[in-house]
C-alpha positions as CSV (number, residue, x, y, z in Angstrom):
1,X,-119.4,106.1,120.3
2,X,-116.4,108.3,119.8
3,X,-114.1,105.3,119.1
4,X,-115.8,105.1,115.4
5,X,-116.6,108.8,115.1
6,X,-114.4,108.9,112.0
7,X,-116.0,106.4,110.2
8,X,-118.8,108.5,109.9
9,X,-117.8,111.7,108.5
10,X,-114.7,111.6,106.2
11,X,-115.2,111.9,102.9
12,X,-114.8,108.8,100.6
13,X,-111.0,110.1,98.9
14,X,-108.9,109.3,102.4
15,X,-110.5,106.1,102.8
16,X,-108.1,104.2,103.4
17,X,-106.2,106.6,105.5
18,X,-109.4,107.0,107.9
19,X,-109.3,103.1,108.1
20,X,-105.7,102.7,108.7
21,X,-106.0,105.3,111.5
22,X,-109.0,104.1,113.3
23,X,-107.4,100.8,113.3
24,X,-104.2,102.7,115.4
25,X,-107.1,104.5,117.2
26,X,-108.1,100.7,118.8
27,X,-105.1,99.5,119.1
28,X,-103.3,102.7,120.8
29,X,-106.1,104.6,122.8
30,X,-103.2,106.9,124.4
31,X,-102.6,108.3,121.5
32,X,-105.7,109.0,120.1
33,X,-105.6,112.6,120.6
34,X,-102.4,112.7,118.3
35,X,-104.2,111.1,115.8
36,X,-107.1,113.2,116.1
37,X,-105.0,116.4,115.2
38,X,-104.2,114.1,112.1
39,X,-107.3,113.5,110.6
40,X,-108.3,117.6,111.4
41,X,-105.1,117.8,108.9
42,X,-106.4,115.6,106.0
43,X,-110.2,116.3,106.5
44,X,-109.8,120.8,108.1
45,X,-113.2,120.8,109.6
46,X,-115.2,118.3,108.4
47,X,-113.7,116.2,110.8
48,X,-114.9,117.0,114.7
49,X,-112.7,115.4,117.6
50,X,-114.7,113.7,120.5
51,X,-114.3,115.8,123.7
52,X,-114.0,114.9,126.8
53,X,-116.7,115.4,129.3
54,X,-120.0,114.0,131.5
55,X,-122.2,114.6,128.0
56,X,-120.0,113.0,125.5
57,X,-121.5,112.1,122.9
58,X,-125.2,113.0,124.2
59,X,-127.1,115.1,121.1
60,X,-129.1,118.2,122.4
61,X,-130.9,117.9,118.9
62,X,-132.6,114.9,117.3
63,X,-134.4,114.9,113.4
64,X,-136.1,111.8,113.5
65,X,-136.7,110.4,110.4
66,X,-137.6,107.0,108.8
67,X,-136.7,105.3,105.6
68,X,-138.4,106.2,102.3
69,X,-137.8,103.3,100.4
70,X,-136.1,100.2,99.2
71,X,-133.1,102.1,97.3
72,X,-133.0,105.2,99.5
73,X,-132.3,102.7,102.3
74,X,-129.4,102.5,101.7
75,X,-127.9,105.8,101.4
76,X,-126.8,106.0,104.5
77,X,-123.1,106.3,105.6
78,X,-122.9,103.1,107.4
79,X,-124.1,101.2,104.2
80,X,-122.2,103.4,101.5
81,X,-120.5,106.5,102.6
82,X,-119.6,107.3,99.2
83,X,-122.7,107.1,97.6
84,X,-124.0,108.8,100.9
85,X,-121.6,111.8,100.6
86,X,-123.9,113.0,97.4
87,X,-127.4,113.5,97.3
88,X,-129.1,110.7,96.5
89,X,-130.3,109.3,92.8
90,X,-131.2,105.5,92.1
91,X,-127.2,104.4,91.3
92,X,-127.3,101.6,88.9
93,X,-124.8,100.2,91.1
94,X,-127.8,100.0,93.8
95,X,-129.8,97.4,91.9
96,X,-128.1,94.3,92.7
97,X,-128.1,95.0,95.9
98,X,-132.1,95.9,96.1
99,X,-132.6,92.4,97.4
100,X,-130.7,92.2,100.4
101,X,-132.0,95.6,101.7
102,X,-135.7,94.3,101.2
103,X,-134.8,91.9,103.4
104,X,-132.9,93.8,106.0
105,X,-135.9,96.0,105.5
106,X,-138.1,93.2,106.8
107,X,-136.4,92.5,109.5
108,X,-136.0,96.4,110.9
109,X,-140.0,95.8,110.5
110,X,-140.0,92.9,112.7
111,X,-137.0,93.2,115.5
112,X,-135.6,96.5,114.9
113,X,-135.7,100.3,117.3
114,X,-134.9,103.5,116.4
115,X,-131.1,103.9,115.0
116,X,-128.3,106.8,114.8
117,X,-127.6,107.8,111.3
118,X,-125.5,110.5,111.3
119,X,-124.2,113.6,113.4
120,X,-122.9,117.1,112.6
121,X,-121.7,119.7,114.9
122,X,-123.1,123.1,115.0
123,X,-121.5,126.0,117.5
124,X,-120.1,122.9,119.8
125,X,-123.3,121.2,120.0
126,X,-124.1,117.6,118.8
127,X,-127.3,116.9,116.2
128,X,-127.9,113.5,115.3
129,X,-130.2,111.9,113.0
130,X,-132.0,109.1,114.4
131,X,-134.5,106.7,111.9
132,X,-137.4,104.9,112.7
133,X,-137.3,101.4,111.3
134,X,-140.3,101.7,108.8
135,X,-140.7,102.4,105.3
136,X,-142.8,105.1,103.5
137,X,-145.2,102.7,101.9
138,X,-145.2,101.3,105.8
139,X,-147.5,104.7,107.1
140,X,-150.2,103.9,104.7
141,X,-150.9,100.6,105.8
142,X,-154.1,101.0,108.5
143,X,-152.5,97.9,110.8
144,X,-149.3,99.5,111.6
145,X,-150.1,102.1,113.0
146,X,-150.1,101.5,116.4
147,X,-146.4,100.0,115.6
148,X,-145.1,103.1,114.0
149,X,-146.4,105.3,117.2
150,X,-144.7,103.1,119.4
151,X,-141.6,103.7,117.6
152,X,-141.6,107.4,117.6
153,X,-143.3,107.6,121.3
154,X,-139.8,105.4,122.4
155,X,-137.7,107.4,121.1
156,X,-138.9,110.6,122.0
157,X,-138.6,108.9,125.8
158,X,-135.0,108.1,125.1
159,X,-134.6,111.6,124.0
160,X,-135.8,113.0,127.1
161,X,-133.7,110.5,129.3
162,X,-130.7,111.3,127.6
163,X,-131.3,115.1,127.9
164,X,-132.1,115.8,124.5
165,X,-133.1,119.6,124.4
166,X,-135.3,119.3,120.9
167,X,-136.6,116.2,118.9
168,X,-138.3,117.2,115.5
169,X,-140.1,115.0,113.4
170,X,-139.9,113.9,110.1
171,X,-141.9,113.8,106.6
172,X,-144.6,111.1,107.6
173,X,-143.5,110.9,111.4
174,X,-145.9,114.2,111.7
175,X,-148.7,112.9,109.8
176,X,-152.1,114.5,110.8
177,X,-153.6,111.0,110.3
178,X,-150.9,109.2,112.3
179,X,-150.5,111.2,115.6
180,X,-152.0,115.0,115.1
181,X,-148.5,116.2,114.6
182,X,-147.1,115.2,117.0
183,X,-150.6,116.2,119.6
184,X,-150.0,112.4,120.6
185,X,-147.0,112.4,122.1
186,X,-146.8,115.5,124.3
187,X,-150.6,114.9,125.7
188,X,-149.6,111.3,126.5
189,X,-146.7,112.4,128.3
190,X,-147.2,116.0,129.8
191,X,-144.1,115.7,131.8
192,X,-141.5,115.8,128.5
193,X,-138.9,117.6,129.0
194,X,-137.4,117.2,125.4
195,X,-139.3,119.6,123.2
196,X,-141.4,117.7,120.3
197,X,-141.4,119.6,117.0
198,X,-143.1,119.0,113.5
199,X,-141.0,122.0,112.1
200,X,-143.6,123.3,109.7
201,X,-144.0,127.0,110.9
202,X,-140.4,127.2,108.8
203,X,-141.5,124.9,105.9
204,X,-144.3,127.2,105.5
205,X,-142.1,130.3,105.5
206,X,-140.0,129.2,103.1
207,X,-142.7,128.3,101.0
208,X,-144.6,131.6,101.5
209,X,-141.1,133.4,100.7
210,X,-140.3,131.5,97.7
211,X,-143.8,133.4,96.3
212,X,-143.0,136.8,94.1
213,X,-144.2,139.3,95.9
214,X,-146.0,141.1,93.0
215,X,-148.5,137.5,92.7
216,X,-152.0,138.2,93.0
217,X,-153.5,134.5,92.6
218,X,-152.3,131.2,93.3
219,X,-153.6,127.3,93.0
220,X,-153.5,125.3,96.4
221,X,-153.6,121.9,96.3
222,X,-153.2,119.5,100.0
223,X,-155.4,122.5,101.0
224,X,-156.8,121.7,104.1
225,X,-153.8,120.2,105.1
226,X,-152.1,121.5,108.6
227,X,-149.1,123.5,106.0
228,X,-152.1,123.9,103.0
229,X,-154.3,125.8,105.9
230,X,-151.2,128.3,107.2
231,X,-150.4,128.7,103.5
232,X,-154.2,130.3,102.8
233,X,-154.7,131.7,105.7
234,X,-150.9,133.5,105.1
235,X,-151.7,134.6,101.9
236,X,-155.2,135.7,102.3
237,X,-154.1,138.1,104.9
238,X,-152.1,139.6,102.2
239,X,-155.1,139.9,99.8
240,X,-153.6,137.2,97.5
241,X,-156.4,134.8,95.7
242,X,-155.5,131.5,97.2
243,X,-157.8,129.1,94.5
244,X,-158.0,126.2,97.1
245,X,-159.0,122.6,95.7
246,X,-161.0,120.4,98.4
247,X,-163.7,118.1,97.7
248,X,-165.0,119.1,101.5
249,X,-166.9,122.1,102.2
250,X,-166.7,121.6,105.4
251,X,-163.0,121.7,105.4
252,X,-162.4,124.7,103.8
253,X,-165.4,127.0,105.6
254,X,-163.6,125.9,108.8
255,X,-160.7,127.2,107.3
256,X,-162.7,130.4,106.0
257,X,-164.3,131.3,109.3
258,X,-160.6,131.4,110.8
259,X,-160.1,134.7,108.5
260,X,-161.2,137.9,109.5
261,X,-164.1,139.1,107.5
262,X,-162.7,141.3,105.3
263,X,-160.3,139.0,104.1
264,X,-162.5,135.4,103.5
265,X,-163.7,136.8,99.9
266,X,-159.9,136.2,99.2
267,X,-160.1,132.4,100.0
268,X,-162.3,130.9,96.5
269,X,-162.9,126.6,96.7
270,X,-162.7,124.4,93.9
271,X,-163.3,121.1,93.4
272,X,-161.2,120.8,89.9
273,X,-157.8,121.4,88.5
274,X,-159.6,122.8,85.6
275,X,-160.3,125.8,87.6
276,X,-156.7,127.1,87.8
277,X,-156.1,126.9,84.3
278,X,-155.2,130.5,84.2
279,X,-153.4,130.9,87.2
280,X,-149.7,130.1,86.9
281,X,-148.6,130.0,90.8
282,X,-149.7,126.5,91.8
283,X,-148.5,125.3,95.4
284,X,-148.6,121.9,95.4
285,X,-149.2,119.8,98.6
286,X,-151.0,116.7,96.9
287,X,-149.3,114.7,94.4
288,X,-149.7,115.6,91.0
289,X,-149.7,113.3,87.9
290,X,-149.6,114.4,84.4
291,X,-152.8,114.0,83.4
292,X,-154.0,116.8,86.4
293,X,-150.8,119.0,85.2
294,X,-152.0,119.5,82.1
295,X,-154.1,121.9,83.3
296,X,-151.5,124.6,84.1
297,X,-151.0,126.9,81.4
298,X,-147.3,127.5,80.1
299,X,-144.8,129.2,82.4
300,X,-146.8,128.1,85.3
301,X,-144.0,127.4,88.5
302,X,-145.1,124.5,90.9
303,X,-143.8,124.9,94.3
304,X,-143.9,121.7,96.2
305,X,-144.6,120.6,99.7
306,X,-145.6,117.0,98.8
307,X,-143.6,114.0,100.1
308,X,-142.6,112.5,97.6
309,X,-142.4,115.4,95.2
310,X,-144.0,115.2,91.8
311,X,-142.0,114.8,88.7
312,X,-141.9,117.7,85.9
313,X,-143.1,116.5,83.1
314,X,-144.0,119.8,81.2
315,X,-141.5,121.2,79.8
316,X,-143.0,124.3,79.5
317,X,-143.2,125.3,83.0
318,X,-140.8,125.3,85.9
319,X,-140.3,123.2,88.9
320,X,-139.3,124.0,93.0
321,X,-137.7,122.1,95.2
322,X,-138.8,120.4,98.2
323,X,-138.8,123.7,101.3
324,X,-135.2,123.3,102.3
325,X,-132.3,125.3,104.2
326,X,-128.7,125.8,103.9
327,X,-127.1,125.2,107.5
328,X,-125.0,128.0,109.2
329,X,-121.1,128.0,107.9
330,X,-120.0,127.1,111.1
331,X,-121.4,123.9,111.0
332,X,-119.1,121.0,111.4
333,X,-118.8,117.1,110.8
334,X,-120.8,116.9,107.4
335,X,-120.2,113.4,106.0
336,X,-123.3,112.7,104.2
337,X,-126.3,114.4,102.4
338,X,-129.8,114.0,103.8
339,X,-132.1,112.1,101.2
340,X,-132.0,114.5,97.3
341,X,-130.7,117.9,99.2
342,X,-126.6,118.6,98.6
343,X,-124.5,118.6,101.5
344,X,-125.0,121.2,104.2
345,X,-128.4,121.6,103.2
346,X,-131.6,120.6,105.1
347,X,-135.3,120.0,104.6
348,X,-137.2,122.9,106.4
349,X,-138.7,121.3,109.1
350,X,-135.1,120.0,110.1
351,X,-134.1,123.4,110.3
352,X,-137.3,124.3,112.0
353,X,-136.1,122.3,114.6
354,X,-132.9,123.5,114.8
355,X,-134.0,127.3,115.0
356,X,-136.6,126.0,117.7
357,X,-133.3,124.7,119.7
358,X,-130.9,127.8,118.7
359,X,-133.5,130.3,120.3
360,X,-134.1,127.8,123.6
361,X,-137.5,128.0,122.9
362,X,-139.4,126.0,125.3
363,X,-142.6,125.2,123.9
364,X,-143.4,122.0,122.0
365,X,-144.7,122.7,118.4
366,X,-146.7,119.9,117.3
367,X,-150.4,120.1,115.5
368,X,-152.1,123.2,114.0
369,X,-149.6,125.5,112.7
370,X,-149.8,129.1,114.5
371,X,-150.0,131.4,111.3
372,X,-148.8,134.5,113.8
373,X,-145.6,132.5,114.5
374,X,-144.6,132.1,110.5
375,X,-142.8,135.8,110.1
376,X,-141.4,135.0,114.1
377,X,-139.5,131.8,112.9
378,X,-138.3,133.2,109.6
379,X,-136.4,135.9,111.0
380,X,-135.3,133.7,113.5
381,X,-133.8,131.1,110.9
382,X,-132.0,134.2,109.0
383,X,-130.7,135.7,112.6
384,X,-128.9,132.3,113.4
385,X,-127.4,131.9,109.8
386,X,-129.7,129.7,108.2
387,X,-130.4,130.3,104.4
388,X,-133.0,129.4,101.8
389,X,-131.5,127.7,99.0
């Protein structure tokens, strides 16, 4: 792997340089230390020399991810590393090239496994970035299911052969309605040694600390979701009005009964977007279209944990960012952004993983979120060097 280690995390300006050099990397491997101390010149530390050793080139942490869609595709470095190197937007120079990844993206569907898509370095340590060969719209569709878990259940087994410490899942990788977060996996296989996380303990913190701390009341939508739930049950401790919109009652006096008594009148359920029409903290975990934001008076703020998130079309009101974190400064090998965020920043449950690997924690963290652990993970992210963006 570390013969085209280069190819992967230069930016796009040396090129041809990079190229010319890995080329003298094939053709003169007893020199390929010298050459190495070459490209740390041009590059200073984005560039990370393979090292010797029994574990080269073995990750102790996997994010496992899959592809959102057609254009996001291909925004990886092995496709584009230029257009990778930036967070990504829908590049007019994408379009023509919309067909052939449709394809491709048919035939990951039918013959391909779980890929590397990029690496970074952080305190000596190799992460890596591995996709599952399915599409967003892909999760949605009833018959694969059973494909999808196969392809995450095979590469959390690889993980665990190879001696992967932590493996945290992705965006729809997680889903409740796929797997339980992850509950699958580790009841199927007791014996795991790699550590299966979903990573939402730290999407929820971030969330929860992006909130003013002089708010009062806020709008909940994806309420009874596993990060809607820690969210109310959060706030409610903190005698904040958490407006929760569920059509089941069910649902949300489960969620109730999980307060302590004195602190359930703070947990109110709704079944309309009307109701929140004074309230200008909404936290958005369902997707919401302009006719349903309508309802937000001016200077509302809509933070988002909704994959994908929704688009801001009121001008009179603010919009958040998917929960993300800046990685530590000592982080090395950065070549490529992941998905919208800028280089060197993360989506929270990435770095939920990465805190669960940093602190050697050894328990897998998959299904109901444990609302004690929130404040516990936060200070753990800060501790290590992580930052909210």
């Amino acid at each position: 792997m570390h013969n085209c280690i280069c190819m992967h995390v230069l930016p796009s300006c040396v090129g041809p340089v990079q190229h010319f050099i890995n080329q003298l990397i094939k053709q003169w491997p007893a020199g390929r230390r010298v050459l190495c101390e070459l490209l740390v010149v041009i590059n200073g530390r984005a560039f990370v020399c393979g090292r010797a050793g029994k574990n080269d080139g073995v990750p102790e942490f996997v994010f496992l991810v899959h592809v959102v869609d057609i254009m996001s595709s291909m925004h990886v470095p092995f496709v584009l590393r230029s257009i990778s190197s930036v967070p990504f937007e829908n590049h007019l120079i994408l379009l023509p090239f919309w067909p052939v990844a449709l394809v491709y993206g048919m035939l990951m569907w039918c013959c391909s496994k779980t890929f590397l898509v990029s690496f970074y370095y952080l305190r000596g340590r190799l992460h890596q970035t591995w996709s599952v060969p399915r599409h967003g719209f892909q999760y949605f569709i009833p018959a694969a299911k059973a494909g999808i878990n196969r392809q995450i259940e095979l590469a959390i087994l690889r993980a665990d052969r190879m001696g992967v410490k932590v493996l945290s899942l992705a965006a729809l990788n997680k889903n409740e309605a796929l797997n339980g977060g992850g509950t699958l996996f580790v009841d199927k296989h007791p014996d795991l040694r790699v550590r299966v996380v979903h990573g939402n303990t730290l999407t929820a913190a971030v969330i929860l600390n992006e909130i003013p701390s002089n708010t009062k009341e806020v709008f909940l939508t994806g309420a009874t979701s596993k990060l809607g739930r820690a969210i109310a049950l959060y706030l409610c401790w903190k005698k904040i009005r958490v407006i929760m919109l569920t059509m089941s009652s069910e649902r949300f006096l489960k969620i109730q009964r999980e307060a302590p008594a004195e602190f359930q009148q703070y947990l109110v359920q709704v079944t309309k977007y009307q109701a929140a029409q004074n309230c200008k903290t909404w936290l958005v975990g369902k997707w919401l279209s302009p006719r349903e934001q309508r309802w937000a008076p001016p200077g509302t703020h809509f933070h988002q944990f909704v994959v994908p998130p929704i688009i801001g079309f009121r001008r009179d009101c603010t919009y958040g960012k998917l929960a993300a974190m800046r990685l530590p400064k000592d982080v090395q090998g950065l070549g490529s952004c992941e998905y919208s965020m800028e280089r060197g920043v993360v989506h929270a449950c990435h770095a939920g993983g990465v805190v669960h690997f940093l602190e050697g924690w050894e328990h897998h963290e998959v299904g109901a979120l444990d609302v004690d652990r929130i404040d516990v993970v936060w200070k753990a992210a800060l501790k290590h060097g992580l930052t909210p963006v």
